[in-house]
N, C-alpha and C positions, 0 to 999 in steps of 0.2 A: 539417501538424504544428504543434503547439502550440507557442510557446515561454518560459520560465518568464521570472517576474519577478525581481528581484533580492530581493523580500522571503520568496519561496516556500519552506517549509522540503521539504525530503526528507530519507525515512525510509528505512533500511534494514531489507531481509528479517526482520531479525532483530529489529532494534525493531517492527514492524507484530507478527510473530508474540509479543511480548511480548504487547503489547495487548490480542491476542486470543486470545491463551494456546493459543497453535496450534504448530507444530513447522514452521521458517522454509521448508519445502519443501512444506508448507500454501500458503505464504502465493503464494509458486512457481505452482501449478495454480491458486490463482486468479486471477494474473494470465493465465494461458497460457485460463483458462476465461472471460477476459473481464469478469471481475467487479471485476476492480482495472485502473488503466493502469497500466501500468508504463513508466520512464523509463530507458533504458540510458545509461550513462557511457562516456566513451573507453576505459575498461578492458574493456568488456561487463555490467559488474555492475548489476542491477537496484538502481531507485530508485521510491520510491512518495509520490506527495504526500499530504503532514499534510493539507491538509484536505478531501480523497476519501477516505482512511485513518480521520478524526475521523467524517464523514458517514456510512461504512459499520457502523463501532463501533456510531453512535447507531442505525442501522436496527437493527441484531443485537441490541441490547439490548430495544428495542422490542418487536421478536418474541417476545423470550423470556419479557419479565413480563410 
């Protein structure tokens, strides 16, 4: 297991699904589908790093124009 740096920002469900203009339980199955990592907090709440989150944006854009 990885573990973060102190500079490392995390994103919540809800901001990622901003981003990507998805509905935050989108954002859910794509970590469960392997496409995001996700990072649990002592609460269980997922967390997803800005710059795997920035990385993915840029592929999905790519794709699409």
């Amino acid at each position: 297991m990885s573990r973060l740096t102190d500079a490392e920002v995390l994103l919540t469900p809800s901001e990622v699904a901003a981003l990507f203009r998805v509905d935050p339980k989108t954002v859910t199955r794509w970590a469960k589908a392997g496409k995001l990592t996700s990072i649990r907090t002592l609460g269980g709440h997922r967390r997803y790093r800005e710059s795997e989150v920035r990385d993915l944006l840029k592929s999905h854009i790519n794709t699409q124009g």
